[in-house]
C-alpha positions in Angstrom: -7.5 -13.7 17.6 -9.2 -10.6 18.8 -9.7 -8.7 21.6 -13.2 -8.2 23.5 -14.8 -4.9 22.5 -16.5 -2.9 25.4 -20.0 -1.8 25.1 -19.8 1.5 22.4 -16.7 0.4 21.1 -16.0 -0.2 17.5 -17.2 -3.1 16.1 -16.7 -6.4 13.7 -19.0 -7.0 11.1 -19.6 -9.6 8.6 -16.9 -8.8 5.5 -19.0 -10.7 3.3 -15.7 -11.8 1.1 -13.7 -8.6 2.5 -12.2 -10.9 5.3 -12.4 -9.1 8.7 -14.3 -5.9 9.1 -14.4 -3.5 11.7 -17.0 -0.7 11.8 -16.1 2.1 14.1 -19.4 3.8 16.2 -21.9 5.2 13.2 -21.9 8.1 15.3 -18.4 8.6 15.5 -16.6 11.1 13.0 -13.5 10.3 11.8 -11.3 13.8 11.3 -9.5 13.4 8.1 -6.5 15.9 7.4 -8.4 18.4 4.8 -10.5 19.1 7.7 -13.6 16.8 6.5 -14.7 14.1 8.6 -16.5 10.7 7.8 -19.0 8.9 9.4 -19.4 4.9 10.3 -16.2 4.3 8.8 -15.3 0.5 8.2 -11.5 -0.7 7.5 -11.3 -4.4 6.1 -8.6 -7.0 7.1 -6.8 -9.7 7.2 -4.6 -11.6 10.1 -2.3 -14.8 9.8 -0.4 -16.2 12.3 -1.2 -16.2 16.0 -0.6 -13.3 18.6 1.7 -13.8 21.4 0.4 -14.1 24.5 2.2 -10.6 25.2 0.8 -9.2 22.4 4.5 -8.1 21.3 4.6 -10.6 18.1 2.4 -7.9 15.8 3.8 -7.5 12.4 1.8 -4.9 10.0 1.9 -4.9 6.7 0.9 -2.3 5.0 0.0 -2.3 1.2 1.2 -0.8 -2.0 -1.4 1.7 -4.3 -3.1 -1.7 -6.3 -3.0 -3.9 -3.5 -5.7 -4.8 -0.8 -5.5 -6.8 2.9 -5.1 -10.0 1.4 -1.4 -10.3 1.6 -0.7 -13.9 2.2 -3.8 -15.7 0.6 -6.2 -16.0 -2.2 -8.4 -12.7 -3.0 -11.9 -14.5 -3.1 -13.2 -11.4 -4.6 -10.9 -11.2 -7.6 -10.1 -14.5 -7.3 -6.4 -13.1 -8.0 -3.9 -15.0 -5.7 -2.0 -14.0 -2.2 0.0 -10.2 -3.6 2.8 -11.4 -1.1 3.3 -14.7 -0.9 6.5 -14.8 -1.5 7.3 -12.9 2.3 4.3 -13.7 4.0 3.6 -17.6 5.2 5.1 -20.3 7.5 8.4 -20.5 7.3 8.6 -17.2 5.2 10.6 -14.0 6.1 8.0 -13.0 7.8 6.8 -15.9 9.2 3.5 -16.5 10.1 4.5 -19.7 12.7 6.2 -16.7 14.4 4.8 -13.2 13.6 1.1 -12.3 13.8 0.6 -10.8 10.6 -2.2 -7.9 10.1 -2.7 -6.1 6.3 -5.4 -4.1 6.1 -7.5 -2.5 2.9 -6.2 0.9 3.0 -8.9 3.8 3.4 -10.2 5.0 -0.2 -9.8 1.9 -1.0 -12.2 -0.4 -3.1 -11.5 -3.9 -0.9 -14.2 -3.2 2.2 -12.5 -0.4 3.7 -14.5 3.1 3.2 -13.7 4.6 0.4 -15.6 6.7 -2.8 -17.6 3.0 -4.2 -19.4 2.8 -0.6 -22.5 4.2 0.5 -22.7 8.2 2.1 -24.4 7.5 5.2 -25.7 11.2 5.0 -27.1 10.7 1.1 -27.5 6.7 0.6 -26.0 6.3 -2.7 -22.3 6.2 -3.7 -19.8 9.1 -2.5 -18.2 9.0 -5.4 -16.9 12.6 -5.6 -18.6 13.6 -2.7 -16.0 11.4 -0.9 -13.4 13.5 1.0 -9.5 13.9 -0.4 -7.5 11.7 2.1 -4.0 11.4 2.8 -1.4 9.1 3.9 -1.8 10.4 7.6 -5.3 9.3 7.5 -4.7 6.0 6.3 -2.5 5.0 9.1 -4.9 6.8 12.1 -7.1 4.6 10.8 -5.3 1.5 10.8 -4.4 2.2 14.4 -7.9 2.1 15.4 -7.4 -1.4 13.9 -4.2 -1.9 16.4 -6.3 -0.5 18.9 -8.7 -2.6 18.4 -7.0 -5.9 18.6 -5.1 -5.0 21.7 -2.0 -4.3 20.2 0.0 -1.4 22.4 3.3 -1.9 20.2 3.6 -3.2 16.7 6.6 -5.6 16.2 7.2 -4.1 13.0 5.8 -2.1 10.4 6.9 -3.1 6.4 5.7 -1.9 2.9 7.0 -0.9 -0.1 6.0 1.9 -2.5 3.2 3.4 -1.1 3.1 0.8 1.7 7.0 2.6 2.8 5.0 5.5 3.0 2.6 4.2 5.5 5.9 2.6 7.3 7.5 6.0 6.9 4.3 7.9 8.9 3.7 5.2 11.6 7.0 5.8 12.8 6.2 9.7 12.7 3.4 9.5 14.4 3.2 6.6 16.9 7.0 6.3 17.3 6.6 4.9 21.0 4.4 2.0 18.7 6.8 0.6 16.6 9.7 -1.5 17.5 11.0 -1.9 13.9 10.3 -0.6 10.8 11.4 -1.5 7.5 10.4 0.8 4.1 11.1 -0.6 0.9 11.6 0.6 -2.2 9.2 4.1 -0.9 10.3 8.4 -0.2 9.8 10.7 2.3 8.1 12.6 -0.3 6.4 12.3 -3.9 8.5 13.7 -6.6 7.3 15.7 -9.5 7.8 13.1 -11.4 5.5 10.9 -10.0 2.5 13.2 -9.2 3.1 13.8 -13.1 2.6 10.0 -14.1 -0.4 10.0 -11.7 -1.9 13.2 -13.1 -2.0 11.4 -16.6 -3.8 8.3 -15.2 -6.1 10.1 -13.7 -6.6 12.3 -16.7 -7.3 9.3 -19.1 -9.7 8.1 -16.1 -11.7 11.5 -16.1 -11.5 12.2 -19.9 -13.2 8.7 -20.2 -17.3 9.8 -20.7 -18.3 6.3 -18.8 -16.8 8.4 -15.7 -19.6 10.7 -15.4 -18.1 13.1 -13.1 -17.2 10.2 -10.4 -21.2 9.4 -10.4 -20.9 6.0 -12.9 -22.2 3.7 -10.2 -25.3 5.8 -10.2 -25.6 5.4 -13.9 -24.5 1.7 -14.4 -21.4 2.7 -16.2 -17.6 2.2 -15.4 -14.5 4.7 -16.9 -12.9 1.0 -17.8 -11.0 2.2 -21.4 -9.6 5.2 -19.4 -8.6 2.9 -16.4 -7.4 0.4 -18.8 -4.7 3.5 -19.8 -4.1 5.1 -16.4 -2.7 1.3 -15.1 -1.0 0.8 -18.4 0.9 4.2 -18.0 1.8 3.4 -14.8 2.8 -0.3 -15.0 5.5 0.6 -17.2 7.0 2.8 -14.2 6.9 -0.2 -12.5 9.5 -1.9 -14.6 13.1 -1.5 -15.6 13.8 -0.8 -19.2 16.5 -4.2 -19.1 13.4 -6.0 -17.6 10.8 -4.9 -20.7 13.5 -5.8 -23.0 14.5 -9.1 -21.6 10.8 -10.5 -21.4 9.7 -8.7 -24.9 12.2 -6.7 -26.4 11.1 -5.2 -30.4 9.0 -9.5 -30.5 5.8 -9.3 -32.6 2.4 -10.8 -31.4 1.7 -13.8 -33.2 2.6 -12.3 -36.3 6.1 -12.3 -39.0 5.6 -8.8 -40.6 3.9 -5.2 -39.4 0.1 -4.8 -39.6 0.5 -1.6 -40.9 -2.3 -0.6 -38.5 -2.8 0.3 -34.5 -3.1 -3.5 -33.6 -1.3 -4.9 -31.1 1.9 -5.8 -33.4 4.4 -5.9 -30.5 4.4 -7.9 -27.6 5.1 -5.6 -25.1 1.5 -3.8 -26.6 -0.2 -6.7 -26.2 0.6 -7.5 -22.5 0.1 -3.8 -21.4 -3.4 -4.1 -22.5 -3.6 -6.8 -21.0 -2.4 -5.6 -18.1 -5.4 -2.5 -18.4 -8.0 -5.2 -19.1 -7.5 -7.3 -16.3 -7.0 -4.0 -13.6 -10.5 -2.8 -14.7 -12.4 -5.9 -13.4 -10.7 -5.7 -9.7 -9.9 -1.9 -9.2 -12.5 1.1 -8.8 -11.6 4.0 -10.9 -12.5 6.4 -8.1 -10.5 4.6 -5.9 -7.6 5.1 -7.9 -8.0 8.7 -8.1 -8.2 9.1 -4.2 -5.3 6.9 -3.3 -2.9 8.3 -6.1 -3.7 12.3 -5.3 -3.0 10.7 -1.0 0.5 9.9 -2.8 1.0 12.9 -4.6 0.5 14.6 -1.3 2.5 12.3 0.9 5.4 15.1 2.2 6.7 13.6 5.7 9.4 17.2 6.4 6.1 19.9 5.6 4.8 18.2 8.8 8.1 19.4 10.5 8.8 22.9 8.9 10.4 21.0 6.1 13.3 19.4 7.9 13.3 15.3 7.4 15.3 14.5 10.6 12.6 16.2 13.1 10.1 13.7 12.0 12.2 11.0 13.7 13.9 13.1 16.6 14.5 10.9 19.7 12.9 7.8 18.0 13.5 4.2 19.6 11.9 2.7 16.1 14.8 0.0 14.3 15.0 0.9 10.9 16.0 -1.2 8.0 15.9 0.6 4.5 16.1 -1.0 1.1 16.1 0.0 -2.1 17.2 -1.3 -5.4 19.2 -0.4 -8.6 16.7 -0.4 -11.3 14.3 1.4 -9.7 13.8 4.8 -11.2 10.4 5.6 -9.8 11.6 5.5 -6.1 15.2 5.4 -6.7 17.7 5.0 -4.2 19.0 8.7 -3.9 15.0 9.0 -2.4 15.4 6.1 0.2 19.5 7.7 1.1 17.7 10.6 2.0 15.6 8.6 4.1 18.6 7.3 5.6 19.9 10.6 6.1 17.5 12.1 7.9 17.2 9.3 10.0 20.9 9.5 11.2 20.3 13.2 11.9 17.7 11.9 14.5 20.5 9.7 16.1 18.4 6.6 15.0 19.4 3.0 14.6 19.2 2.6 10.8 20.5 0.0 8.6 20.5 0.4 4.9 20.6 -2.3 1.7 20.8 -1.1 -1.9 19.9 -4.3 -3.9 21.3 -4.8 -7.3 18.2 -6.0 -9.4 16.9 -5.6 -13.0 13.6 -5.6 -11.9 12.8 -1.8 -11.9 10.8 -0.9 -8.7 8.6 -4.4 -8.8 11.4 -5.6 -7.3 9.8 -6.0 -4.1 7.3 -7.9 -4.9 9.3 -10.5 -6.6 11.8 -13.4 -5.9 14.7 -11.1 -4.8 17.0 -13.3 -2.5 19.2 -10.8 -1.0 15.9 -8.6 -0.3 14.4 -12.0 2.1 18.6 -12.2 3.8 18.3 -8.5 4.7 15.2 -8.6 6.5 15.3 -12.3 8.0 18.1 -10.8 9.3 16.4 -8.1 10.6 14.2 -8.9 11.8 15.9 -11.6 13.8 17.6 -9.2 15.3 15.0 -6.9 16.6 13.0 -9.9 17.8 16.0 -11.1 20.0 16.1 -7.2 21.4 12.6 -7.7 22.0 12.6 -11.0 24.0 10.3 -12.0 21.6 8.3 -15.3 22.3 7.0 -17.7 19.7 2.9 -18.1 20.1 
C-alpha cells in the first residue's frame, strides 16, 4: 500500500527484481554527512503486511552489513531465501497479519538502492570510487524519505541487529518524535577498535586483489572475487562463537583420514569458510562492502553530542528494548549495557535482555526462543500503549 505522490515528488520506479523502488527528483541533491551530495538517488524495498488505516501499524526493519530489503521472502536476484524468516511472517514475532512491515536496501548498497555499482548521473559509467563515503546518519535520512513517502508520520517500531541496531540506535537520535519503540539487537553506540580492525583487513585483501582495479573493475569486466572471497571469510568467523565452530566442525577432516601435507582444504571448518567466500562473491559487490563497512567504522552516536551517550536520547518518548547475548564477542554485551546506560541517564523507558546462547553474535538471526518471548512481549506491550488496531 502506498501513498499518492504529488506532482514533483519522489517517485516509484520499476525495481526490475529489486522489489519496490523509489527515485527521489533527479534534480534533487541529497546532502550526505562528509559534505558531498548525490544526485537521483533511488532506495529499493520491500513491504509485507498491510498498513493500518491510521497509519500507526509501521514496523521498520532495518538490515545488517550482508543483508538487503528482502527480509521476509525469497531474494529473486540471488535466489538466496527470506534473511529473516524466522521473525518476519504471519503469525511471526513480528507479525505480518498485524505489523506493516518495511526493510529497505540500505544506501551503498549493491540490492537497488544507490550505491558505488550504479551509474554517476554526472559521468554515465560506474561510481565506483568516485562514489561518496556515507555514514550511518545518511542511511537512515534516506530511509525516512521512504517513511515519508508512504505516509508514515510515526514508525511503530524500529528493529535491527548489528549494523541494523545501529540504524535503530540513530532513528531514535534523530527522529525521536518518530518512533514509538525501538528495539537494537545484538549492535553499539559506537564501533570499537576492534572491529574497524577486522574491517580494515577485509577491505585490505579486497583492494590488494589486482581484479579491483582501483574500485573501476566494472569498467574493465573484472571482479576483486579471491580478495572478497577473504574479506567475508575473515569476518564470518567474527560472526561465530568459538563453542559454536567447535560443535559444528571441531579439529574434523574433509573427506579425508590422514593430513595432505599441503594447503588443501584438510579441515572442515577450511572447507566451509571458503565456501562461505565463494558463495558471498556471486551476490555481494566488493565496492559495496568497502562503503558500508568504513559507514560502520564511523558509526559514533556521543561525537554527535560532545561525546556524552545520554544526550542523544534526552527527553525521548521512544520504548526501548535491548538485547544482547552471551557469546557474542564482536558486539558484546558490556557495548549494548552502555547502551542501556545512557539511555537511563535520558530518563527513558528501557528494558534490557542478555540472552544466554552459544551462537556468537549470529545469534540473532537464528532460532533463539527467548530472543522471539522478549520481543513478542514487547512489542505487545507498546502496541496496547499505542491503541494499536489490526489492518
Amino acid at each position: 500500500m502506498h501513498t499518492p505522490m504529488a506532482a514533483g515528488e519522489a517517485a516509484l520506479v520499476a525495481g526490475h527484481g529489486h522489489g519496490f523502488v523509489l527515485a527521489l527528483p533527479e534534480n534533487e541533491p541529497f546532502a550526505l554527512d562528509s559534505g558531498s551530495a548525490l544526485l537521483g538517488v533511488k532506495i529499493a524495498y520491500q513491504t509485507y503486511g498491510r498498513l493500518n488505516a491510521e497509519r500507526s501499524n509501521a514496523v521498520l526493519v532495518c538490515h545488517a552489513l550482508t543483508g538487503d530489503q528482502f527480509v521476509a521472502s525469497h531474494n529473486p536476484l540471488t535466489g538466496r531465501p527470506a534473511w529473516w524468516d524466522l521473525m518476519v511472517g504471519p503469525g511471526l514475532t513480528l507479525d505480518t497479519d498485524q505489523y506493516y512491515v518495511i526493510c529497505a536496501n540500505v544506501l551503498g548498497g549493491c540490492m537497488g538502492t544507490t550505491g558505488p555499482q550504479e551509474v554517476n548521473p554526472a559521468s554515465g559509467k560506474p561510481y565506483g570510487l568516485d562514489f561518496p563515503v556515507i555514514t550511518v546518519a545518511d542511511m537512515v535520512r534516506l530511509q525516512c524519505r521512504l517513511v515519508d513517502h508512504l505516509g508514515i508520520d510515526k514508525l511503530f517500531c524500529v528493529i535491527g541487529g548489528s549494523m541494523g541496531g545501529m540504524q535503530v540506535l540513530q532513528w531514535a537520535a534523530s527522529y525521536p518524535e518518530r518512533v514509538f519503540a525501538a528495539a537494537p539487537i545484538a549492535t553499539a553506540a559506537r564501533h570499537s577498535a576492534q572491529n574497524i580492525a577486522f574491517h580494515e583487513v577485509g577491505r585490505q585483501a579486497i583492494m590488494a586483489d589486482p581484479d579491483w582495479r582501483q574500485g573501476d573493475y566494472q569498467a574493465h569486466g573484472t571482479r576483486p572475487a579471491a580478495g572478497l572471497a577473504v574479506a567475508r571469510m575473515a569476518a564470518h568467523i567474527t560472526y561465530l562463537s568459538e563453542t559454536a565452530l567447535h560443535r559444528k566442525f571441531g579439529r574434523s577432516l574433509q573427506n579425508r583420514q590422514t593430513f595432505s601435507f599441503g594447503f588443501g582444504a584438510d579441515f572442515q571448518v577450511e572447507s566451509y569458510l571458503r565456501h562461505q567466500g565463494s558463495s558471498f562473491v556471486d551476490r555481494f559487490d566488493a565496492n559495496s562492502y568497502l562503503y558500508i563497512t568504513r559507514a560502520m567504522d564511523y558509526f559514533d552516536l556521543a561525537a554527535e553530542y560532545d561525546g556524552v551517550l545520554a544526550k542523544a536520547f534526552r527527553g525521548i518518548e521512544t520504548r526501548f528494548c535491548v538485547i544482547s547475548f552471551t557469546s557474542d564477542w564482536l558486539y558484546p554485551t558490556a557495548e549494548n549495557r552502555a547502551i542501556v546506560k545512557a539511555l537511563n541517564a535520558a530518563s527513558a523507558n528501557v528494558s534490557f535482555v542478555e540472552i544466554e546462547s552459544d551462537h556468537g553474535h549470529d545469534a540473532f538471526l537464528l532460532d533463539e526462543p527467548e530472543m522471539f518471548r522478549t520481543l513478542a512481549g514487547f512489542l505487545g506491550a507498546a502496541a496496547a500503549r499505542r491503541g494499536l488496531r489490526r489492518p
